[in-house]
CHARMM internal coordinates of N, CA and C (Angstrom, degrees):
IC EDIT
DIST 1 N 1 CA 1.4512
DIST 1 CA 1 C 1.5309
ANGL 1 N 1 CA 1 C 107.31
DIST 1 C 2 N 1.4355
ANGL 1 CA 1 C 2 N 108.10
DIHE 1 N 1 CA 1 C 2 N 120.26
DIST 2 N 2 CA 1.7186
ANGL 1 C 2 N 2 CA 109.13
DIHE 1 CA 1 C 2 N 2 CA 172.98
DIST 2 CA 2 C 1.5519
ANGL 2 N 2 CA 2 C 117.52
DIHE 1 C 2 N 2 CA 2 C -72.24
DIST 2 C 3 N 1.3512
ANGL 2 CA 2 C 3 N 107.90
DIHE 2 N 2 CA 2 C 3 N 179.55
DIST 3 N 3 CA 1.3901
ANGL 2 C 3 N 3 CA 112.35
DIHE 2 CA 2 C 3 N 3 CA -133.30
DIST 3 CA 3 C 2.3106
ANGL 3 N 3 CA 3 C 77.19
DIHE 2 C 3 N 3 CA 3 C -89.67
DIST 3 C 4 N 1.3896
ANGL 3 CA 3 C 4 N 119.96
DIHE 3 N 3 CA 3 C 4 N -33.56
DIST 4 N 4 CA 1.3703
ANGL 3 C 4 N 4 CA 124.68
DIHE 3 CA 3 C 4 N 4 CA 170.23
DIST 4 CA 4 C 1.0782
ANGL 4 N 4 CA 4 C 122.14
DIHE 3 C 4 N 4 CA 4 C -42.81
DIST 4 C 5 N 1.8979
ANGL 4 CA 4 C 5 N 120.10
DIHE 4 N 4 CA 4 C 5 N -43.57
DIST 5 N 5 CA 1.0861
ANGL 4 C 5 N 5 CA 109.18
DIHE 4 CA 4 C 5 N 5 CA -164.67
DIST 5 CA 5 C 1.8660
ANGL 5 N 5 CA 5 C 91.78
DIHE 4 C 5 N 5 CA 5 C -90.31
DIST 5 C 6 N 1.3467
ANGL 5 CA 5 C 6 N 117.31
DIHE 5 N 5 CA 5 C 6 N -41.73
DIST 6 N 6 CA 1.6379
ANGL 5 C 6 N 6 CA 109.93
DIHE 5 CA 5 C 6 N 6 CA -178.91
DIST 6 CA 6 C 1.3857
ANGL 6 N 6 CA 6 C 108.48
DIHE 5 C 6 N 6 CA 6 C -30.58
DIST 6 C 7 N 1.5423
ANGL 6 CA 6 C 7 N 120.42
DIHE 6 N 6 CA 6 C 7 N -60.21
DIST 7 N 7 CA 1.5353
ANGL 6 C 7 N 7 CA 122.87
DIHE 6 CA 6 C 7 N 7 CA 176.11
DIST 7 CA 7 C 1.4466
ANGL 7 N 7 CA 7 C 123.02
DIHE 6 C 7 N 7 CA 7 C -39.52
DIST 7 C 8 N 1.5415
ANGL 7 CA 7 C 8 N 103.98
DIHE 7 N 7 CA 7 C 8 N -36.49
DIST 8 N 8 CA 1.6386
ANGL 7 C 8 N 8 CA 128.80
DIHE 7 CA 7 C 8 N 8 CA -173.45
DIST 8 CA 8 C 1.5125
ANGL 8 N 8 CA 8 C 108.77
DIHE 7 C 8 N 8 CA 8 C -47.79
DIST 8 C 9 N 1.1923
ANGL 8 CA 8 C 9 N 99.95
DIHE 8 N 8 CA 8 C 9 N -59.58
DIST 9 N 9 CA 1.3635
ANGL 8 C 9 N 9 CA 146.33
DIHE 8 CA 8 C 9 N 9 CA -149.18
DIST 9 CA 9 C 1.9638
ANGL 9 N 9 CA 9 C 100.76
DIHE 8 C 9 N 9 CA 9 C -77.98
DIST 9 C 10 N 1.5566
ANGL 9 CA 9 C 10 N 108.46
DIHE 9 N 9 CA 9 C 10 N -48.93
DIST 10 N 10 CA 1.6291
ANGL 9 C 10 N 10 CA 108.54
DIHE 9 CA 9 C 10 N 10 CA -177.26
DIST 10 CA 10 C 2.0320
ANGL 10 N 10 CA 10 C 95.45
DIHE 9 C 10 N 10 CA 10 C -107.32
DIST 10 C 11 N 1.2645
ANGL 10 CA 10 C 11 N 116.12
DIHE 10 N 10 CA 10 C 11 N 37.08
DIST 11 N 11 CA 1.4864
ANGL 10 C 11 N 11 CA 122.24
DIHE 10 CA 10 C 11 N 11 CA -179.26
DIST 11 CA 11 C 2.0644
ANGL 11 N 11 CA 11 C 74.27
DIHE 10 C 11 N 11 CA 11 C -114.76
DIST 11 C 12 N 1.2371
ANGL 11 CA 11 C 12 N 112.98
DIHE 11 N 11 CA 11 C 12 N -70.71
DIST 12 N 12 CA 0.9348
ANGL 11 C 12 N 12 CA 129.20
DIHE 11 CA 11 C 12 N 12 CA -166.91
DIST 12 CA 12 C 1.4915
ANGL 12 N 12 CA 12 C 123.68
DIHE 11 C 12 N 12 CA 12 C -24.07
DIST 12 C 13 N 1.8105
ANGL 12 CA 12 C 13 N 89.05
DIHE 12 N 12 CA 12 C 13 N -53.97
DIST 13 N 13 CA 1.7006
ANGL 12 C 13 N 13 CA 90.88
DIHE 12 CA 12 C 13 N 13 CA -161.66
DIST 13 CA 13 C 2.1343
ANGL 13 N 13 CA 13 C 92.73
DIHE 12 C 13 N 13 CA 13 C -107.30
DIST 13 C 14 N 1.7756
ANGL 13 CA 13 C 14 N 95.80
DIHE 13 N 13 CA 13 C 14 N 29.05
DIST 14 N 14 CA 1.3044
ANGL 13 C 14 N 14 CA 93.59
DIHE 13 CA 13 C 14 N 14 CA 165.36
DIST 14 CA 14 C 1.9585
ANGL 14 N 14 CA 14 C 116.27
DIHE 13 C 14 N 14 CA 14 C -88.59
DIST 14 C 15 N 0.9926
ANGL 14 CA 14 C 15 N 88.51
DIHE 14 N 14 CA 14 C 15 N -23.47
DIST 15 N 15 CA 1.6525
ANGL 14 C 15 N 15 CA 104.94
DIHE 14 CA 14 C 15 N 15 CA 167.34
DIST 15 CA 15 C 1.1964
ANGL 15 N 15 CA 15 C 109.28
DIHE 14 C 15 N 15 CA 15 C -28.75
DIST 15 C 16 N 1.6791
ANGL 15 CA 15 C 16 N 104.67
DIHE 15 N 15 CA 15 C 16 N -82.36
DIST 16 N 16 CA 1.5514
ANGL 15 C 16 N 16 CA 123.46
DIHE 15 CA 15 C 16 N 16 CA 175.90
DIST 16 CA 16 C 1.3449
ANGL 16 N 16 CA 16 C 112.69
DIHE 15 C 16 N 16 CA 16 C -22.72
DIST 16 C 17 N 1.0940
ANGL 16 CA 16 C 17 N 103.65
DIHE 16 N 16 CA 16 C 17 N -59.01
DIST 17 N 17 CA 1.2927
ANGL 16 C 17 N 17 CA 117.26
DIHE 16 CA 16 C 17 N 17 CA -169.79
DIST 17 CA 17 C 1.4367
ANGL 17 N 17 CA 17 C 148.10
DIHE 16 C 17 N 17 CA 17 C -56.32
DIST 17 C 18 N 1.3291
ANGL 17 CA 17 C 18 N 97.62
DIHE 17 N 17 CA 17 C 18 N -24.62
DIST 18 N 18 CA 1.1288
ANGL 17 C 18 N 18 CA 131.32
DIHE 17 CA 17 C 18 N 18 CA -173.90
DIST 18 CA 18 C 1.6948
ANGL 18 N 18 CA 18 C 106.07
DIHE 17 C 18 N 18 CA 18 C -120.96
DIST 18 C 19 N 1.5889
ANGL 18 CA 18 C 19 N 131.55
DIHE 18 N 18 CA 18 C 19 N -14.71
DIST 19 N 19 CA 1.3092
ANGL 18 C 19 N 19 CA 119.07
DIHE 18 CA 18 C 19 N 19 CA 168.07
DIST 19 CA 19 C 1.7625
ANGL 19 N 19 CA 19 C 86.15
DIHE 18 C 19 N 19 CA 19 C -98.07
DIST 19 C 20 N 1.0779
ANGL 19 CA 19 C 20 N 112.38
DIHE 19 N 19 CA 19 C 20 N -28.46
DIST 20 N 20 CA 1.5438
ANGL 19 C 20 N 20 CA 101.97
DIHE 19 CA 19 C 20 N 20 CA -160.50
DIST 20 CA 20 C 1.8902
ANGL 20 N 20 CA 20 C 100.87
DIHE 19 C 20 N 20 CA 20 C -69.18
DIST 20 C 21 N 0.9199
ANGL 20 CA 20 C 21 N 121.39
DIHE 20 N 20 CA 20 C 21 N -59.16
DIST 21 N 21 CA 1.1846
ANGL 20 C 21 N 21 CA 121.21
DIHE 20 CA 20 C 21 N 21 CA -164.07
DIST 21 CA 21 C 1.6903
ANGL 21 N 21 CA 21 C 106.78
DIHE 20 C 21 N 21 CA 21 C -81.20
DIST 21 C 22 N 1.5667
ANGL 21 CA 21 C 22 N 121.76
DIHE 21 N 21 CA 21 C 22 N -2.28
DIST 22 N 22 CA 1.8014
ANGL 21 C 22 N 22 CA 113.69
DIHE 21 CA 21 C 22 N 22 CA 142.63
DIST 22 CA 22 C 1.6641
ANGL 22 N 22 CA 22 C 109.18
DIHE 21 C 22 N 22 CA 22 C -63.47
DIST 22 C 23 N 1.2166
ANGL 22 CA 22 C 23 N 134.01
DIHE 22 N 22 CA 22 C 23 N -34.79
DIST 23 N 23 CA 1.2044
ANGL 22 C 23 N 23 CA 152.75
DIHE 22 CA 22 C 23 N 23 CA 146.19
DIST 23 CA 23 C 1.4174
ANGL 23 N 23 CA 23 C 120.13
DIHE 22 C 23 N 23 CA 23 C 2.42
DIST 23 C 24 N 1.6006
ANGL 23 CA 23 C 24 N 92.60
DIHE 23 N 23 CA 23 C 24 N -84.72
DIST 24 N 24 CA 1.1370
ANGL 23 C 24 N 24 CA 110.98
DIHE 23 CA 23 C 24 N 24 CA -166.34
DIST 24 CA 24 C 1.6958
ANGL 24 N 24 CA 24 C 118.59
DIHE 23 C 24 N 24 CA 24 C -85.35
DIST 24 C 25 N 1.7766
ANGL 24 CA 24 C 25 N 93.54
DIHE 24 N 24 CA 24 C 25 N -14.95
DIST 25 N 25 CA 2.1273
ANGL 24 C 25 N 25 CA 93.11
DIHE 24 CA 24 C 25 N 25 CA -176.37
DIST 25 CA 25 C 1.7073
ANGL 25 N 25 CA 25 C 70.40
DIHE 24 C 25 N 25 CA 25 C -83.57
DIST 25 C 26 N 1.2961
ANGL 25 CA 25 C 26 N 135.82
DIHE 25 N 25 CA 25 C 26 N -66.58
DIST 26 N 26 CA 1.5277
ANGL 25 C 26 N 26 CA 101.34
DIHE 25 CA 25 C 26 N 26 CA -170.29
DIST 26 CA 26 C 1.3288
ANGL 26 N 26 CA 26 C 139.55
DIHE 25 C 26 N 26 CA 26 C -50.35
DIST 26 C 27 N 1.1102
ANGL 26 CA 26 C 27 N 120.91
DIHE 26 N 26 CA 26 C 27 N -24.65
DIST 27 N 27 CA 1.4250
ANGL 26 C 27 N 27 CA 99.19
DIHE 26 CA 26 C 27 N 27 CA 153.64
DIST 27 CA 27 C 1.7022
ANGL 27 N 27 CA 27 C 134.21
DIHE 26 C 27 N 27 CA 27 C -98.38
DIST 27 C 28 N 1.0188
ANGL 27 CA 27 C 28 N 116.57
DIHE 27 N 27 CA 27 C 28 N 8.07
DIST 28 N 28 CA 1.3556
ANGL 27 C 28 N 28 CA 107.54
DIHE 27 CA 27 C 28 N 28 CA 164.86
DIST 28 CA 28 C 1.4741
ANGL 28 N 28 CA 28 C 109.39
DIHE 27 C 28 N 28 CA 28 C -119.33
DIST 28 C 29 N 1.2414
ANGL 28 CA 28 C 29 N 138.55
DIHE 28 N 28 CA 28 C 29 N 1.34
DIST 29 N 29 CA 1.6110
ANGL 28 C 29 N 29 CA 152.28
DIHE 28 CA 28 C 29 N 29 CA -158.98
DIST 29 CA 29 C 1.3831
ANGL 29 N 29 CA 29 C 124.48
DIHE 28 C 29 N 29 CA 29 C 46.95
DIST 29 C 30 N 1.5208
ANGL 29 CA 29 C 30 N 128.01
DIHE 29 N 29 CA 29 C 30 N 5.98
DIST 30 N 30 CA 1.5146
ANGL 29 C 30 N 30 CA 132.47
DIHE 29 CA 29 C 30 N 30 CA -168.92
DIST 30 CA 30 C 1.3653
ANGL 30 N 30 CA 30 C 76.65
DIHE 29 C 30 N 30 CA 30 C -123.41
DIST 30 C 31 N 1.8216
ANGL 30 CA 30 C 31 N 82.21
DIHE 30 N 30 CA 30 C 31 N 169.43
DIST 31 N 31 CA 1.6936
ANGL 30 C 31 N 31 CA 104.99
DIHE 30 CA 30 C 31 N 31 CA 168.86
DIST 31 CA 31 C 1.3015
ANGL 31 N 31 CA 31 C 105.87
DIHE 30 C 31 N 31 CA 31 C -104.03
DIST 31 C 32 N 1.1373
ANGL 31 CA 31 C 32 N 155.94
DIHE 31 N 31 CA 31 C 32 N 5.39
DIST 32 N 32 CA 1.3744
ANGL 31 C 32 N 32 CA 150.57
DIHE 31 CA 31 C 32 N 32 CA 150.50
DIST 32 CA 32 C 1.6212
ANGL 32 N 32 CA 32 C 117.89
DIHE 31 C 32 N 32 CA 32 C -28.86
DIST 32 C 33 N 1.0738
ANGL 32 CA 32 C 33 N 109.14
DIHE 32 N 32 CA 32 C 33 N -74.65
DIST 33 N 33 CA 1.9601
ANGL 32 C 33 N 33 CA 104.74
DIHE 32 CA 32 C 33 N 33 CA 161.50
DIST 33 CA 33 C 1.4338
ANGL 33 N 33 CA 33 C 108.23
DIHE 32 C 33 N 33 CA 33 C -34.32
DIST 33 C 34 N 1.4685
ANGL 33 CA 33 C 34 N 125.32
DIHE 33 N 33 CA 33 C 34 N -72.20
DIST 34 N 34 CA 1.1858
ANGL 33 C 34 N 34 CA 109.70
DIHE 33 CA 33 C 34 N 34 CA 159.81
DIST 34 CA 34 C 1.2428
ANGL 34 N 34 CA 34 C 156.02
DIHE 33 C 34 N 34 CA 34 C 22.13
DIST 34 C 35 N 1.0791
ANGL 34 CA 34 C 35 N 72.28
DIHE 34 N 34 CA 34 C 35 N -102.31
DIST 35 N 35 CA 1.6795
ANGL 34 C 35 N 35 CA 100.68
DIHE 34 CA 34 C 35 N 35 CA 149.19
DIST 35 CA 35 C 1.5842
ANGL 35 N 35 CA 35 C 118.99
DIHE 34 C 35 N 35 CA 35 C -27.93
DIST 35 C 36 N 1.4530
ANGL 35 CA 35 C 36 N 83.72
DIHE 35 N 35 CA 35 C 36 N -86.64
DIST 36 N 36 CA 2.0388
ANGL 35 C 36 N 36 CA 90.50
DIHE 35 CA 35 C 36 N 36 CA -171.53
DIST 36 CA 36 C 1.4866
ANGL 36 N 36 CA 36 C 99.80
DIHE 35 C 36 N 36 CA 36 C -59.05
DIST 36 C 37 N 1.3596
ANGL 36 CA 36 C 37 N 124.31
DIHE 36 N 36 CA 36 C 37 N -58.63
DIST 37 N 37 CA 1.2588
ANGL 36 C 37 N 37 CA 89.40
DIHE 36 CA 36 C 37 N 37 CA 176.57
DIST 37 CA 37 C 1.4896
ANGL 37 N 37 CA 37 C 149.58
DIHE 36 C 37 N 37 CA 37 C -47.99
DIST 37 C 38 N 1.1030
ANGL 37 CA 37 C 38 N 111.18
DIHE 37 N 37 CA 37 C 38 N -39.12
DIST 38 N 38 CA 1.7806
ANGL 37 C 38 N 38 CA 116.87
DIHE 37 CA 37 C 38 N 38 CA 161.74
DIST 38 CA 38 C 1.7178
ANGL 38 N 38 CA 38 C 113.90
DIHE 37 C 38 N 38 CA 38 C -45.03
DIST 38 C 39 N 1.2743
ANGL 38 CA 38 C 39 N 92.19
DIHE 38 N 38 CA 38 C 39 N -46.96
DIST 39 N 39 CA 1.8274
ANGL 38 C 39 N 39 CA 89.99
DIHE 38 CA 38 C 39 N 39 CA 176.65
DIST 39 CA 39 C 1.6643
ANGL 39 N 39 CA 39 C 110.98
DIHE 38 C 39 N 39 CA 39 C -64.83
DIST 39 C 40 N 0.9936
ANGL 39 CA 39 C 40 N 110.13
DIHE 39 N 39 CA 39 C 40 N -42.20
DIST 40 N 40 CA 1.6373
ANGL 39 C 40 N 40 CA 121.27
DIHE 39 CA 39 C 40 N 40 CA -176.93
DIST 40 CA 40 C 1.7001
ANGL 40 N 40 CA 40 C 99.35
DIHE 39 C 40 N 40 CA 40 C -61.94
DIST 40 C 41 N 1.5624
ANGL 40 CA 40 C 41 N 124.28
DIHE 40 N 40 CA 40 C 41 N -43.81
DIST 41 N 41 CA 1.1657
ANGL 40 C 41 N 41 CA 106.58
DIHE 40 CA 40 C 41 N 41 CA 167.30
DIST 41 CA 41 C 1.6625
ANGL 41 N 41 CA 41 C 124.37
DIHE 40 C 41 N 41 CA 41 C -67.05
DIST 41 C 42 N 0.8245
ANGL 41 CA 41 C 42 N 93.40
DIHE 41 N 41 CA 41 C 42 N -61.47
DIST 42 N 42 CA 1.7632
ANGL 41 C 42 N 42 CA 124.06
DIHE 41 CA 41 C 42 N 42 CA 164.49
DIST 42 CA 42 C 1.7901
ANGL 42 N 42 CA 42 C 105.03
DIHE 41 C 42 N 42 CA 42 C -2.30
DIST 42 C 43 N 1.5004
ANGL 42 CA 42 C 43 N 100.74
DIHE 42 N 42 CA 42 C 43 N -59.63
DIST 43 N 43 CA 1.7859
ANGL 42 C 43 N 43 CA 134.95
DIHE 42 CA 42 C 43 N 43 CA -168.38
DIST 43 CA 43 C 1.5643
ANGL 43 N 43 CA 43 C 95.15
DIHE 42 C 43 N 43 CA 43 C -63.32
DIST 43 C 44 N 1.8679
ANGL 43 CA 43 C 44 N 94.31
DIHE 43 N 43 CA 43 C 44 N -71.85
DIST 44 N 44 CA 1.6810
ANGL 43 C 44 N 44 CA 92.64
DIHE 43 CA 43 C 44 N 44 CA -174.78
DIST 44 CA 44 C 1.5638
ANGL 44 N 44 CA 44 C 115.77
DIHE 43 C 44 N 44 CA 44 C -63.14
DIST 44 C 45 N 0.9162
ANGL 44 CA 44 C 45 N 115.19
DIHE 44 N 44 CA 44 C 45 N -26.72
DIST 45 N 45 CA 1.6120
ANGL 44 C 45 N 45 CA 105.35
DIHE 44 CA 44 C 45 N 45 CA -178.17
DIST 45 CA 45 C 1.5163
ANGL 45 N 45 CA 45 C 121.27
DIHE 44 C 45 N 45 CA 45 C -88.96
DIST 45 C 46 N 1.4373
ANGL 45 CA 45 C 46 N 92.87
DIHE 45 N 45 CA 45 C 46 N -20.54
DIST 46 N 46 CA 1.9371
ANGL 45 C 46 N 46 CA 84.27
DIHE 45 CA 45 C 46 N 46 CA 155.61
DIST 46 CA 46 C 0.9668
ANGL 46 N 46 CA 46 C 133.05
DIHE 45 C 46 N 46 CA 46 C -101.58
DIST 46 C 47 N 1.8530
ANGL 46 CA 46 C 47 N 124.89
DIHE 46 N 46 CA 46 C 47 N -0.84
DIST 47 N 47 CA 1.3208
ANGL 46 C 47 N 47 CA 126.19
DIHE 46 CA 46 C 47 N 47 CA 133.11
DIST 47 CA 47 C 1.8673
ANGL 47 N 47 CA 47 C 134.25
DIHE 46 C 47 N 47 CA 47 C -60.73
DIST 47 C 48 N 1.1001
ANGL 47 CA 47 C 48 N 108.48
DIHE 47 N 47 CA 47 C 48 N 1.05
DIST 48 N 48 CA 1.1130
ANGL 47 C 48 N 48 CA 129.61
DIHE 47 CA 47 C 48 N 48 CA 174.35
DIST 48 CA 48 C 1.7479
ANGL 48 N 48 CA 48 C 105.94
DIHE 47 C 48 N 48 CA 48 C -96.40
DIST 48 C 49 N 0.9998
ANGL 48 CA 48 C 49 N 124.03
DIHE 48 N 48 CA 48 C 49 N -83.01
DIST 49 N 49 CA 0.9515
ANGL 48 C 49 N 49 CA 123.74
DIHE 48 CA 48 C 49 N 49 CA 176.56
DIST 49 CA 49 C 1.4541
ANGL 49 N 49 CA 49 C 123.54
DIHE 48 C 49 N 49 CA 49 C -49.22
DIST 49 C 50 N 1.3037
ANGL 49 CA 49 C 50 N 148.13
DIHE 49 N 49 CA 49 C 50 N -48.70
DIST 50 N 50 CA 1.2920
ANGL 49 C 50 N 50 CA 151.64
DIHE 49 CA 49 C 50 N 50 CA 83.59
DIST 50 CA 50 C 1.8102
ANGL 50 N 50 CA 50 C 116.24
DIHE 49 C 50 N 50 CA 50 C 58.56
DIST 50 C 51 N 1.9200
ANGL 50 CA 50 C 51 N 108.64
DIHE 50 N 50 CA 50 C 51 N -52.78
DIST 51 N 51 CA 1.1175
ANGL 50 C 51 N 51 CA 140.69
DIHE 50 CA 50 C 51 N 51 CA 171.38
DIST 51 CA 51 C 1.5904
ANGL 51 N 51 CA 51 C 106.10
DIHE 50 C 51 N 51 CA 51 C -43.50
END
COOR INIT
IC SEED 1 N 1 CA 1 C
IC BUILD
C-alpha cells in the first residue's frame, strides 16, 4: 500500500470522527465518550493502515 492511499485511508475515517464525536458531546454533554470513541477510531485505523 502506497504512502497516498495510507493518507487516503486516515483522511477518510477522519470524517467519522469529527461528525461522530459532535454526536456524541451532544448527546451525553462531556467529552468522555469522546474520548473512547476517537481511540476506538484511532485503533482501527491504525490497524488498518498498519496492514
Amino acid at each position: 500500500m502506497n504512502v497516498s492511499r495510507k493518507l487516503g485511508i486516515l483522511v477518510f475515517c477522519g470524517v467519522p470522527a469529527i461528525v461522530g464525536g459532535g454526536i456524541l458531546y451532544a448527546v451525553f454533554g462531556n467529552y468522555i465518550p469522546v474520548f473512547i470513541y476517537e481511540l476506538l477510531l484511532v485503533f482501527a485505523a491504525g490497524s488498518y493502515v498498519s496492514r
